[in-house]
N, C-alpha and C positions, 0 to 999 in steps of 0.2 A: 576542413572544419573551420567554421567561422563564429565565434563567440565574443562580444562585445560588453562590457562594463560602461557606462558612463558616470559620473556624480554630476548633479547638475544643482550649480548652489544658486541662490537667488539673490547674492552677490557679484554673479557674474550676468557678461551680455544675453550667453546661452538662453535662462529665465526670463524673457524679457515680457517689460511691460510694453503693450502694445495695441495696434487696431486688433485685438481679438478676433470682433465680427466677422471682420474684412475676413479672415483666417480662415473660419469656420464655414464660408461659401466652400470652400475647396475641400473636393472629394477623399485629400490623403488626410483627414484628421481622426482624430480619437478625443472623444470628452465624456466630463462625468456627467450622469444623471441626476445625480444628487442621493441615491439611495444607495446602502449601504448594506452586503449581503452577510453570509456568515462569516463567524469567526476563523482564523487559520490555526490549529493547534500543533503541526507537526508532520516532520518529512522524516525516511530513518528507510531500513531494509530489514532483509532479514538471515538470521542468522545461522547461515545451513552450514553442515558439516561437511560440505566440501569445498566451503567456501575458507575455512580454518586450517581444513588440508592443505590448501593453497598457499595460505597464506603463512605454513610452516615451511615453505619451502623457499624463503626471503631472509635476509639476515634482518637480526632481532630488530636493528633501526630501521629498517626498510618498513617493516611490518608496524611498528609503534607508529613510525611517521605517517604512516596510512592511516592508522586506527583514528592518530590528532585531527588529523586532516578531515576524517568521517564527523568526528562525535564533537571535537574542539570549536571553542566559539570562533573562533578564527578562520576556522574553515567551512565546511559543508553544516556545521553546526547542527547534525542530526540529535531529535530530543528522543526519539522510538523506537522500536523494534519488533518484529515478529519471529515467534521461535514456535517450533512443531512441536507436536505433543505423541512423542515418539517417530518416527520414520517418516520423510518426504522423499520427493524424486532427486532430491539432493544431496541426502544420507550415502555414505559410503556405505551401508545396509540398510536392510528390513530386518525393523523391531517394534517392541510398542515396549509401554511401561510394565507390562505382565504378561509374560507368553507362557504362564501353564494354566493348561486347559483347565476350566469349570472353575478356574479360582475364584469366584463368584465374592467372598471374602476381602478378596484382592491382599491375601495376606504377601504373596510376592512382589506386591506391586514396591518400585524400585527406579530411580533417573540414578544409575549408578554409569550409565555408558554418557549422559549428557555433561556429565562432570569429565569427559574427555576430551569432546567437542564444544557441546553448544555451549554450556556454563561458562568455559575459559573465554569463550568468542563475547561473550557478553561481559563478562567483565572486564575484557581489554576495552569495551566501549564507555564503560562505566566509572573507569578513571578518568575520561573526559566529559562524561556526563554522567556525574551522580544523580542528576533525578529520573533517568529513562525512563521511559515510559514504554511496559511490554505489552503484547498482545497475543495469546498461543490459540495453536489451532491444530484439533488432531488432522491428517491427512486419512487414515485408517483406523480404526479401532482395532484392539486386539485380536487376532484372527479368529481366535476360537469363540467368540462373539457371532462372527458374520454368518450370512446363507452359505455362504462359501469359506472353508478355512484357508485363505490365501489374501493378504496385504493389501494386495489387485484384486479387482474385481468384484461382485459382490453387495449387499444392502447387509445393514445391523439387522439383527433377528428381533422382532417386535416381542417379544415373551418379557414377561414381568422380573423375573433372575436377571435377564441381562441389562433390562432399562434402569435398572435401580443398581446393579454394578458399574456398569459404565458411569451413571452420574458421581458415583463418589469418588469413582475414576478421574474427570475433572476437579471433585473437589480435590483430592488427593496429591495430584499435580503442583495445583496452586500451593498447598500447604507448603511441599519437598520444596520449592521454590523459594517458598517464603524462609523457610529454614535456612535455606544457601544465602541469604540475604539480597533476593533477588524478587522484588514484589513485580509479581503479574496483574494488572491495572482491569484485563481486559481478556474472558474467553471467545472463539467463538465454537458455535458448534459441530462445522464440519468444513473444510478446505473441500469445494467444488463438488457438492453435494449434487450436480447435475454430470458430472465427470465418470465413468465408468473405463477405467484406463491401466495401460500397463506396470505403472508405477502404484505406490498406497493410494488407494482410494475405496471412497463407499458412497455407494448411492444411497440417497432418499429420496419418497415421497414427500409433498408436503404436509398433508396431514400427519405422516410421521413424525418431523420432527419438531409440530405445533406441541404433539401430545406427548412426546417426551420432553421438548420446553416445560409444559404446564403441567404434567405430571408426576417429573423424576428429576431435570437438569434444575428447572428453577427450587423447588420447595430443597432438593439437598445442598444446596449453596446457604438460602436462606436458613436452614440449621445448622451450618457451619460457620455462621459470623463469621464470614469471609467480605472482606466490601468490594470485591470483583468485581464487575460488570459482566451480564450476557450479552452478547450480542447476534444476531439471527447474522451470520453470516458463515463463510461466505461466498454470496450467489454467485455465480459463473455463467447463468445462463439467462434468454435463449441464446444460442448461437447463431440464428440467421430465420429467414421469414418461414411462416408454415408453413408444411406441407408443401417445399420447394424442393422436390429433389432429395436433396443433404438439408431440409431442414431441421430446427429443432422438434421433440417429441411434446404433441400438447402440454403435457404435465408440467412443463417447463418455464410456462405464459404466467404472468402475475397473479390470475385470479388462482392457477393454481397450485402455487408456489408461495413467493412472500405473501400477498393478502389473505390466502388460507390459514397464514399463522398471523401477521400483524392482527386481522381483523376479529381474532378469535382473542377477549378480552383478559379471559385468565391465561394465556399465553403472555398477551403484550405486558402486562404487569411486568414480568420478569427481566423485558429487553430495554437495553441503553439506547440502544444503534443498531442500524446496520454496514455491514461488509459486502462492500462490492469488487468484483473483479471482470476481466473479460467481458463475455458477452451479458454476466448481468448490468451491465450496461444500459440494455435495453428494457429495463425495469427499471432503475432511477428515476427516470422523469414523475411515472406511474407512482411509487413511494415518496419522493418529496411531496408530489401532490396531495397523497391521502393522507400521510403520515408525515405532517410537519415536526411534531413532538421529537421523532426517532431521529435520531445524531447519524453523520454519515463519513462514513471512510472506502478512501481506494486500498484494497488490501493487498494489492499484487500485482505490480505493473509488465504490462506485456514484454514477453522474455526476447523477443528476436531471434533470430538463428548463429548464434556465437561468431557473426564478422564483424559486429561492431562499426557498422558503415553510420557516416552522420545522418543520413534516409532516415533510418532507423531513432535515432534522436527527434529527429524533425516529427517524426510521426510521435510519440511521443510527448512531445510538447501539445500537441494540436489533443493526447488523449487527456493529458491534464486540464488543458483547457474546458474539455467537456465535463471534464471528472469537477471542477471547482466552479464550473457553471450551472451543476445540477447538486450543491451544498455540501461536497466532502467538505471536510476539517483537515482530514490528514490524507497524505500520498505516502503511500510503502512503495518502495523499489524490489527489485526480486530480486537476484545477487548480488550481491556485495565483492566479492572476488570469485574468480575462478581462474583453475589453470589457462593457459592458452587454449584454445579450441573451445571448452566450456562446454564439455560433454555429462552428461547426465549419468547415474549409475543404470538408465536404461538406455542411453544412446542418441537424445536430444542436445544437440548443442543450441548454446542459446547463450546471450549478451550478459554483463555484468560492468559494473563499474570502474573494476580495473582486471586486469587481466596478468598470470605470472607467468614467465617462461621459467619451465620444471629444470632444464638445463643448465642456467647462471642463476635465478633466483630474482630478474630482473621485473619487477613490478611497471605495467604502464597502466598509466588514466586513458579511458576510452569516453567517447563523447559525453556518453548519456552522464557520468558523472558530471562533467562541468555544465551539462545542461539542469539536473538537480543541484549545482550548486546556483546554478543561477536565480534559483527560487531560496533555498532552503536556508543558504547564507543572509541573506536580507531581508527576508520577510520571517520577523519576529513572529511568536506562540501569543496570539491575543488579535493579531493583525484582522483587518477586514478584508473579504473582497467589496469591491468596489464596481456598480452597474455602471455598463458603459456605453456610448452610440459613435456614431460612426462609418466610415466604412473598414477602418481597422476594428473594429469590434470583435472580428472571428481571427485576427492574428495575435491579440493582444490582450494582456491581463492589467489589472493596476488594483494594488492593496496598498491600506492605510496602515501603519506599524500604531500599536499602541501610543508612541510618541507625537503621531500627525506625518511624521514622514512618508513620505508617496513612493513606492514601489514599482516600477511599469517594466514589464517582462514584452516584448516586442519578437515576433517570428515570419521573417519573409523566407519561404520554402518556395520560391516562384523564381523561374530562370534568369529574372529581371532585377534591375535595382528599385525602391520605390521611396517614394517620397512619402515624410512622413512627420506629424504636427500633431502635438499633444496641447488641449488646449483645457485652460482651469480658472474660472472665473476672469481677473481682468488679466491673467498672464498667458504665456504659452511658448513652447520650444519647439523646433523643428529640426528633422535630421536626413540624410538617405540612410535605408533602411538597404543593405548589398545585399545581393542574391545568394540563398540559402546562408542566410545566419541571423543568430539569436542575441540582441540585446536587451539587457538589462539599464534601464535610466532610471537613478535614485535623486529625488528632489526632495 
């Protein structure tokens, strides 16, 4: 693993004033455009209950010194978080906030099991960052809700009892939340609403959940003087071209999916932003374009298969890149810790930031963490991205910190070393850039 800090003051040779021009003939450089893209608000993960599991199996300093290290301005200086809104694939069970049938009332409804897990997980972040900023997302609706009464599997039943329970279901959430002195900033409406899978999930259509935006989620918020945000997220898909084999299901394509609901006006009223993950990927471009208004976030960054190989970083870095070249604000991370292995309560193992061995209690940082520090630490809440040319342009990012400090995140994932020249009005700095690793140069 190769990761790289620089400071590069304008005190030293490093910065120098120079033939620029001359510089800028050669193919290894990077310079600014002069234009200036979105703002950066926030990098953070989220907070599964099996990632607290984990993180119980650590003595008390091991774990704190983690938590500083996540949330502390000193370290990875995460400002966010996402917390499920009853059961994910990462719950040491399937639940929801109301599991008795027809409670339509939601007189059961109850976060009395989150006060186990996820509540304590977020407040050990929250003595390092009092202002977090949450974001919740159901994975499942309550089962007796669904066509099918099982967690998996399944679409919400479009009947008017359960579209008008479920929305107060959300509000309801927010409140218990609010209560616990825990402000949720931010819902969305469904974790991977293209997802039909062995863990909580539920499908929709999109027309479905235009009309329960505009007929049940938004107007029961709106009476609840709650100042929430909705957010239409979040998309997951298509997964791959049409009609290829394993491609994705039409329904899945922008006109019919997000623009069935962006485009539909008494919807869009209700929505902040959108949530992207995965293969909604492939819908970003299509939504920045039509929908400059809607704010954009990466909701859930690709999990890997629990070895924690730097490949896996590398790749990573090249998705952020996309993800912040198509105007996310924020990057989420998907786990935060997990035991060794990083096995799912359905039997996916997948990556995380640090990893515990269950045996000694022995906490280690795995790449992808120092690769989110390399962003999340330096590039302050306000920051810009910053358009760039080049032929480093596709290895490399550069944000402006609210203060004018320049930011350049650098990624050679190529078997080779490469030469490499940042260049900015009458200055410019040069470095090699060694084969697969990631620097970070702050001016």
């Amino acid at each position: 693993m190769n990761e790289v800090i620089h400071i590069v003051s304008k005190e030293k040779d490093y910065w120098k004033k120079e033939e620029v021009e001359k510089d800028r003939m050669y193919e290894d450089t990077l310079e600014l455009t002069g234009e200036k893209r979105q703002e950066i608000l926030g990098f953070g993960g989220c907070f599964n209950e099996l990632g607290w599991d984990a993180l119980q199996k650590t003595k008390e300093e091991v774990r704190e010194g983690f938590l500083k290290e996540l949330y502390g301005a000193e370290g990875c200086a995460f400002n966010m978080g996402r917390v499920p809104i009853g059961a994910n694939d990462f719950s040491l069970e399937w639940y929801s906030c109301d599991d008795t049938d027809g409670d339509y009332e939601l007189k059961d409804f109850n976060v009395e099991r989150d006060k186990k897990y996820t509540v304590p997980f977020i407040r050990a972040a929250q003595k390092y960052c009092p202002d977090l900023t949450l974001f919740a997302s159901p994975w499942s609706p309550p089962a007796w809700m669904k066509t099918k009464k099982v967690y998996n599997f399944g679409r919400i039943r479009m009947e008017e009892p359960v579209l008008d329970a479920y929305a107060r279901y959300f509000v309801k959430f927010v409140e218990a939340y609010k209560e616990l002195g825990i402000p949720v900033t931010m819902v969305h409406v469904q974790n991977e609403p293209m997802a039909d899978q062995k863990f909580p999930s539920c499908l929709w259509h999109g027309s479905d959940m235009r009309d329960f935006i505009k007929g049940y989620l938004g107007p029961a918020f709106e009476k609840s003087g709650l100042d929430t945000q909705i957010w239409l997220g979040t998309i997951n898909g298509p997964f791959s071209d049409f009609r290829s084999g394993f491609g994705a299901p039409y329904e899945e394509f922008y006109d019919q999916f997000a623009n069935t609901i962006l485009s539909d006006k008494d919807a869009r009223k209700y929505l902040t932003g959108v949530g992207v993950q995965w293969g909604g990927k492939h819908q970003l471009e299509q939504i920045e374009a039509s929908f400059p208004e809607m704010h954009i976030m990466q909701t859930e960054s690709e999990c890997g298969d629990g070895r924690n190989e730097w490949e896996q970083a590398e790749y990573i870095y090249f998705l952020m890149w996309y993800f912040f070249r198509h105007g996310a604000e924020r990057y989420t991370y998907w786990n935060m810790a997990l035991s060794e292995g990083g096995v799912s309560s359905w039997g996916w193992s997948q990556n995380s930031l640090a990893t515990i061995k269950e045996e000694t209690g022995e906490l280690i940082l795995q790449p992808e963490f120092y690769l989110m520090k390399h962003f999340s630490h330096f590039i302050k809440p306000g920051a810009r991205l910053l358009d760039t040319k080049g032929h480093w342009t596709s290895n490399a990012m550069v944000f402006e910190n609210p203060d004018g400090q320049l930011v350049i995140t650098v990624m050679n994932s190529m078997h080779h070393d490469r030469a490499f020249s940042f260049c900015h009005k009458e200055r410019s700095f040069s470095a090699v850039i060694g084969a697969h690793s990631l620097h970070t140069f702050v001016v």
